[in-house]
N, CA and C atoms as an extended XYZ file, in Angstrom:
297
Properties=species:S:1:pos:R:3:atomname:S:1:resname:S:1:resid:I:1 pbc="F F F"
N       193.971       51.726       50.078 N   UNK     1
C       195.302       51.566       50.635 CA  UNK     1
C       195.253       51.583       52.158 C   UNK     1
N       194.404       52.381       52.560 N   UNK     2
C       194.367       52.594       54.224 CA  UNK     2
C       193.693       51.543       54.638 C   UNK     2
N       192.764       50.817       54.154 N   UNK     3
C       191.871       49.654       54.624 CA  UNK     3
C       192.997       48.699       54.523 C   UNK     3
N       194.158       48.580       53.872 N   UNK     4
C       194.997       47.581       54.144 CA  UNK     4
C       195.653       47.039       54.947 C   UNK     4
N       196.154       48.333       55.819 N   UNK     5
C       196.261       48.523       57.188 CA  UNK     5
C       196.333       48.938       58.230 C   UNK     5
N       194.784       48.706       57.786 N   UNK     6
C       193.753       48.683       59.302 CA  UNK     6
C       193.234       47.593       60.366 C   UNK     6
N       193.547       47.732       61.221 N   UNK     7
C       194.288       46.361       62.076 CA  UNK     7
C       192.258       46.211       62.906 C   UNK     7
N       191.028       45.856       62.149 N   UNK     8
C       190.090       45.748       62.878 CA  UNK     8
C       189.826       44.856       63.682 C   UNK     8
N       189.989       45.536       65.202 N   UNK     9
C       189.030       44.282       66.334 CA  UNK     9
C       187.613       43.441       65.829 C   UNK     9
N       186.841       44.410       65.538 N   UNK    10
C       185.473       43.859       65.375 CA  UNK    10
C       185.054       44.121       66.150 C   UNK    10
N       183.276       43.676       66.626 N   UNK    11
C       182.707       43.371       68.313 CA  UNK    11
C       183.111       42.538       69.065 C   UNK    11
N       184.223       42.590       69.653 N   UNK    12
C       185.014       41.472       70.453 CA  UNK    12
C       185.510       42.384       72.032 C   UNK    12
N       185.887       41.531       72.673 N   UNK    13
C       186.203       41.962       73.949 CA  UNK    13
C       187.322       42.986       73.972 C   UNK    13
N       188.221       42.658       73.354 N   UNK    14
C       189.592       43.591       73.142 CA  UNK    14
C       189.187       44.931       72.255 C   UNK    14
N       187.973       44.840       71.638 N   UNK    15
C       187.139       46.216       70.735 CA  UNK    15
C       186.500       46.832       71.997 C   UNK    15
N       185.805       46.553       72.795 N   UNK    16
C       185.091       46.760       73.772 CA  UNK    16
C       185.944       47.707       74.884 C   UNK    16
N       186.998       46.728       75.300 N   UNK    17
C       188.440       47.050       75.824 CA  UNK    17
C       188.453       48.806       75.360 C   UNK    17
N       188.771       48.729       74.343 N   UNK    18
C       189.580       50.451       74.055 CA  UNK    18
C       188.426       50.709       73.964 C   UNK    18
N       187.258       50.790       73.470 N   UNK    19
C       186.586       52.041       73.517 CA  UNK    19
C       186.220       52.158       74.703 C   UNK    19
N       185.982       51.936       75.932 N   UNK    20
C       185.394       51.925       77.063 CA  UNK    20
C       187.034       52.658       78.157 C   UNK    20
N       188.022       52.184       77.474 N   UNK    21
C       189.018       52.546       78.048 CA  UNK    21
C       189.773       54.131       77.708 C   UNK    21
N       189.314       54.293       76.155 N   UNK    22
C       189.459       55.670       76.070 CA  UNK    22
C       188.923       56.557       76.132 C   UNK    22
N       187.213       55.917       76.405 N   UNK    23
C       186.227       56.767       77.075 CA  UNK    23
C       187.110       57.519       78.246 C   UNK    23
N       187.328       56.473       79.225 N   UNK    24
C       187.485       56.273       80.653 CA  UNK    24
C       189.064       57.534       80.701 C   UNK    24
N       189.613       57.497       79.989 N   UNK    25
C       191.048       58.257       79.559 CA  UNK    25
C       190.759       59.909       79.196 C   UNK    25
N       190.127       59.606       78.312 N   UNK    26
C       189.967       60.868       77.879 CA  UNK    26
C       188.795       62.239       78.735 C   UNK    26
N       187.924       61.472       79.109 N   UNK    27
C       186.758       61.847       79.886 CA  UNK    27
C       187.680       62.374       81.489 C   UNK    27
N       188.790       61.791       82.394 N   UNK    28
C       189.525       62.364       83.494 CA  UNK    28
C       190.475       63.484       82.934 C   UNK    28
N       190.781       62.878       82.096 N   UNK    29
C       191.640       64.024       81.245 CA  UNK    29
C       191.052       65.336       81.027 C   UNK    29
N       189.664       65.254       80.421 N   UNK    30
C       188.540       66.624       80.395 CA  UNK    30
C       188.217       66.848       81.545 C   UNK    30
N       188.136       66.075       82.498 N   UNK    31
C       187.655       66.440       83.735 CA  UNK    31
C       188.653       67.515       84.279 C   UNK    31
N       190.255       66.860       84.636 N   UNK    32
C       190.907       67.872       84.914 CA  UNK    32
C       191.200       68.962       84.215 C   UNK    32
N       190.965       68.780       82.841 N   UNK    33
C       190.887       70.305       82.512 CA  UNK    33
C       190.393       71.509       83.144 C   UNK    33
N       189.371       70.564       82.712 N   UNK    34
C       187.802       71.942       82.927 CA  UNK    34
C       188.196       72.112       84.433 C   UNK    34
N       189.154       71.368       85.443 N   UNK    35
C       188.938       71.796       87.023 CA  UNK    35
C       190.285       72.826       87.569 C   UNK    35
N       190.767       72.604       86.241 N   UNK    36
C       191.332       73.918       86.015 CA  UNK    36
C       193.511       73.493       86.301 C   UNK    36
N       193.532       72.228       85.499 N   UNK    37
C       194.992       71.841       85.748 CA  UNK    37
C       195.635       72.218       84.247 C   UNK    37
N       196.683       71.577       84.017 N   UNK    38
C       196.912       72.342       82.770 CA  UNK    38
C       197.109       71.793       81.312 C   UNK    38
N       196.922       72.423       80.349 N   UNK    39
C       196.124       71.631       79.448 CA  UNK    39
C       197.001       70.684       78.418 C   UNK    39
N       198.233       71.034       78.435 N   UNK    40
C       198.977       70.167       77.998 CA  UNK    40
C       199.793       69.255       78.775 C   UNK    40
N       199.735       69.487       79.612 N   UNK    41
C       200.119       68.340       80.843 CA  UNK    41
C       198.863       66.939       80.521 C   UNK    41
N       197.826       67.245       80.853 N   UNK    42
C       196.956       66.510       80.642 CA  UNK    42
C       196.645       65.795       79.313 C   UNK    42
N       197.023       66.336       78.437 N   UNK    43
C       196.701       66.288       76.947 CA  UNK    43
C       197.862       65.180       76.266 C   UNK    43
N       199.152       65.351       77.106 N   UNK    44
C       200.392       64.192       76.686 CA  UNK    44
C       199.500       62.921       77.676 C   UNK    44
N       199.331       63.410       79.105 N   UNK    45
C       198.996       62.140       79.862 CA  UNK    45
C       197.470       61.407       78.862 C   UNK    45
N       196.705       61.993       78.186 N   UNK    46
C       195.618       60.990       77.576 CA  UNK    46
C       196.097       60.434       76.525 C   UNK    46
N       196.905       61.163       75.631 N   UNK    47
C       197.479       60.478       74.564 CA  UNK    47
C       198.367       59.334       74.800 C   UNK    47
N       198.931       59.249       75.883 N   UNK    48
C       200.420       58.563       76.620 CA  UNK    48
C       199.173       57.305       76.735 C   UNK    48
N       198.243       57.933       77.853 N   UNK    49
C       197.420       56.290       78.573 CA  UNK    49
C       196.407       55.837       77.110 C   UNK    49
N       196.139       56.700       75.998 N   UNK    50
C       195.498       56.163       75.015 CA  UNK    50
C       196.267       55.019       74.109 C   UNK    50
N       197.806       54.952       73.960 N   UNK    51
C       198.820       54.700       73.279 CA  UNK    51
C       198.933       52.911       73.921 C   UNK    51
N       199.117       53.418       75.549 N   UNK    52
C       199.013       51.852       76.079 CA  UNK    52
C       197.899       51.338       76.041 C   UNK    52
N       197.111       52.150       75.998 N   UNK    53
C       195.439       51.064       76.186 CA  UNK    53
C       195.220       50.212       74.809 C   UNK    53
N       195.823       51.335       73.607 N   UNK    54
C       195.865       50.359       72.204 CA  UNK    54
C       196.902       49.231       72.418 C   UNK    54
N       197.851       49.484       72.954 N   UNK    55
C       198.603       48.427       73.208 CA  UNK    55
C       198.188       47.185       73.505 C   UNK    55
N       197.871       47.472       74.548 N   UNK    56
C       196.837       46.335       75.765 CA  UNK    56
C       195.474       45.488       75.103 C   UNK    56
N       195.093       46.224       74.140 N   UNK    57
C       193.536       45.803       73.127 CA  UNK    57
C       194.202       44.818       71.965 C   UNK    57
N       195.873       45.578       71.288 N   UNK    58
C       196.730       44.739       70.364 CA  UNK    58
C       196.785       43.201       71.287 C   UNK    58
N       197.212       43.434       72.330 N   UNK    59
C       197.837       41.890       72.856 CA  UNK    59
C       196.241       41.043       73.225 C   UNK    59
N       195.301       41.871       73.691 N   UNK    60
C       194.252       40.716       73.627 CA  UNK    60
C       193.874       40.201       72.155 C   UNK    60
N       193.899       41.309       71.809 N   UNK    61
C       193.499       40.184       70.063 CA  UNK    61
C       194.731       39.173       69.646 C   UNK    61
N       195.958       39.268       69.814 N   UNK    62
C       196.438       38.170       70.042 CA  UNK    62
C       196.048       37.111       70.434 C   UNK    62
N       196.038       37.212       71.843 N   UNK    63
C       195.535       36.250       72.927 CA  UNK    63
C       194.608       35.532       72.342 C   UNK    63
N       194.120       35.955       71.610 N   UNK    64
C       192.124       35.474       70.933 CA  UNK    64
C       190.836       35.857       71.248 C   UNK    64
N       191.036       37.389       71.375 N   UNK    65
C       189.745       38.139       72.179 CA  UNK    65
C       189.545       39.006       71.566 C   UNK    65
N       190.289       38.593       69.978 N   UNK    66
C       189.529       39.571       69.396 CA  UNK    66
C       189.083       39.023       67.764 C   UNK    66
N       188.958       39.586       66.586 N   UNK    67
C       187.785       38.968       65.279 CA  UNK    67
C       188.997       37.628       64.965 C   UNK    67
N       188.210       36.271       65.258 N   UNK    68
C       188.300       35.488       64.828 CA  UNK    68
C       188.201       35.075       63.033 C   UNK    68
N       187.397       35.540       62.481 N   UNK    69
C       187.287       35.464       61.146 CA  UNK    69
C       187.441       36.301       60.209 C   UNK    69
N       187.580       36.422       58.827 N   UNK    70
C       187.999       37.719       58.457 CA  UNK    70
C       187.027       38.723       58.282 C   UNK    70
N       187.174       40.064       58.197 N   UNK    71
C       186.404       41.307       58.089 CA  UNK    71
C       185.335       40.993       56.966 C   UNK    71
N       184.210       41.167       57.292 N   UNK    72
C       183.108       41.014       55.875 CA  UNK    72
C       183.632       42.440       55.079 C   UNK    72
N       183.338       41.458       53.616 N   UNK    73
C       183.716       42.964       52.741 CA  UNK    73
C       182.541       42.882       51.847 C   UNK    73
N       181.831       43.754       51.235 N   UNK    74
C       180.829       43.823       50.537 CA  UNK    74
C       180.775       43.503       49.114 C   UNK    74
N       179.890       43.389       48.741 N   UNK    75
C       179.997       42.862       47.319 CA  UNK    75
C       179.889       44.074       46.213 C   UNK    75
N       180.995       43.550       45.530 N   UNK    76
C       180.984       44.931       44.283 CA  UNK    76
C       179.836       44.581       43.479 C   UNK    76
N       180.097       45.695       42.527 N   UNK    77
C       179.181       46.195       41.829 CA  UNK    77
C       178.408       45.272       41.023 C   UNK    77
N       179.959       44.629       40.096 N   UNK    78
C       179.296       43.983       39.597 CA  UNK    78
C       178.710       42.224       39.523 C   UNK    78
N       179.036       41.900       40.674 N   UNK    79
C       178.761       40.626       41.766 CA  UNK    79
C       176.906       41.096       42.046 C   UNK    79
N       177.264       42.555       42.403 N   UNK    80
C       175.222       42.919       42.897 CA  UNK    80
C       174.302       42.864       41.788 C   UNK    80
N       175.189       43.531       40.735 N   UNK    81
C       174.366       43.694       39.289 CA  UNK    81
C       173.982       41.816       38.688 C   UNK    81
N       175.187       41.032       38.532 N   UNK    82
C       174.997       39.463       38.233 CA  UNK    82
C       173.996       38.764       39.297 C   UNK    82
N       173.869       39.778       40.638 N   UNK    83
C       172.755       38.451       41.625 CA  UNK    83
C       171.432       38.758       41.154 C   UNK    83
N       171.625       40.699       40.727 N   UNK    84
C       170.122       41.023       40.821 CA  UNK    84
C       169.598       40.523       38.526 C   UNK    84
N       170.199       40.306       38.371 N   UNK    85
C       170.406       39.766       36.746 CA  UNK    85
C       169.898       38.278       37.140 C   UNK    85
N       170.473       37.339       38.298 N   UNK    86
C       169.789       36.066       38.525 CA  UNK    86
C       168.670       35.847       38.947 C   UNK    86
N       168.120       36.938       39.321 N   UNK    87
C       166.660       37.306       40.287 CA  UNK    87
C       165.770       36.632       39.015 C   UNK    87
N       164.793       36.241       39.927 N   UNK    88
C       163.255       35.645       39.468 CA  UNK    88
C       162.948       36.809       38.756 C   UNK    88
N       162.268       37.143       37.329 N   UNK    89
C       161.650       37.951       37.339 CA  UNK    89
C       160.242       38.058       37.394 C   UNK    89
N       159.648       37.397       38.101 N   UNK    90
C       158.201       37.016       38.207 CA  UNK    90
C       157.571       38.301       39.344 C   UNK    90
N       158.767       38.751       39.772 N   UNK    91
C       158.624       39.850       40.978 CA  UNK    91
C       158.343       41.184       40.417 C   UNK    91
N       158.669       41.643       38.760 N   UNK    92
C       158.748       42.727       38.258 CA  UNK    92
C       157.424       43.211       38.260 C   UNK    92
N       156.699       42.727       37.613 N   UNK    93
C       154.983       43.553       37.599 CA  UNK    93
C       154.964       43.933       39.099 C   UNK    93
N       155.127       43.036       40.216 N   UNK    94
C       154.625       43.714       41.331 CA  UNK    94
C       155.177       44.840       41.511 C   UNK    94
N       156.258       44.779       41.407 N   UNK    95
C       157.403       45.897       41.436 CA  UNK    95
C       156.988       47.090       40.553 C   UNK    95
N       156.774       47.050       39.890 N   UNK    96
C       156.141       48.230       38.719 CA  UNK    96
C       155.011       49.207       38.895 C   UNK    96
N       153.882       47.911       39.660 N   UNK    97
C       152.805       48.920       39.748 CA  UNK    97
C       152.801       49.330       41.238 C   UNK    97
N       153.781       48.853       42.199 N   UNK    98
C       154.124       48.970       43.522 CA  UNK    98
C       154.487       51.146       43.630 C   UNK    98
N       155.310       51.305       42.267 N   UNK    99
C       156.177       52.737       42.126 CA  UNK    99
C       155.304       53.246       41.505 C   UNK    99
């Protein structure tokens, strides 16, 4: 249900975008902590600049800077079980005395 919507960038520029940006957010934010400002002051301001930076990463993937194609999804079970059922079995002896 949650993978439904989950809005993934991918490795794209606008993915790149927020993580580098909430590095960059969160890391001044710890900085002023630890330098001794106060901790929920700081703690609305990273969440506040984390909120727009997703913002800002939403509108580039718009734009087209971000996954062009759809999310790879893996192959179930029984899609793996029918490929490995199509397999050569000419591979098994090796396989056998390999274990």
């Amino acid at each position: 249900m949650a993978e439904e919507h989950h809005d993934d960038h991918g490795n794209t520029l606008s993915a790149w975008f927020l993580t580098a940006s909430w590095i960059v957010v969160w890391a001044v934010a710890g900085a002023a902590i630890i330098a001794g400002q106060n901790l929920v002051t700081w703690t609305v301001v990273a969440l506040v600049a984390s909120v727009a930076c997703a913002a800002v990463a939403g509108v580039m993937k718009k734009a087209g800077m971000g996954r062009k194609a759809p999310r790879p999804v893996p192959m179930t079970r029984e899609e793996y079980e029918a490929l490995l059922a199509s397999a050569p079995v000419e591979d098994a002896p090796a396989k056998a005395t390999a274990a």
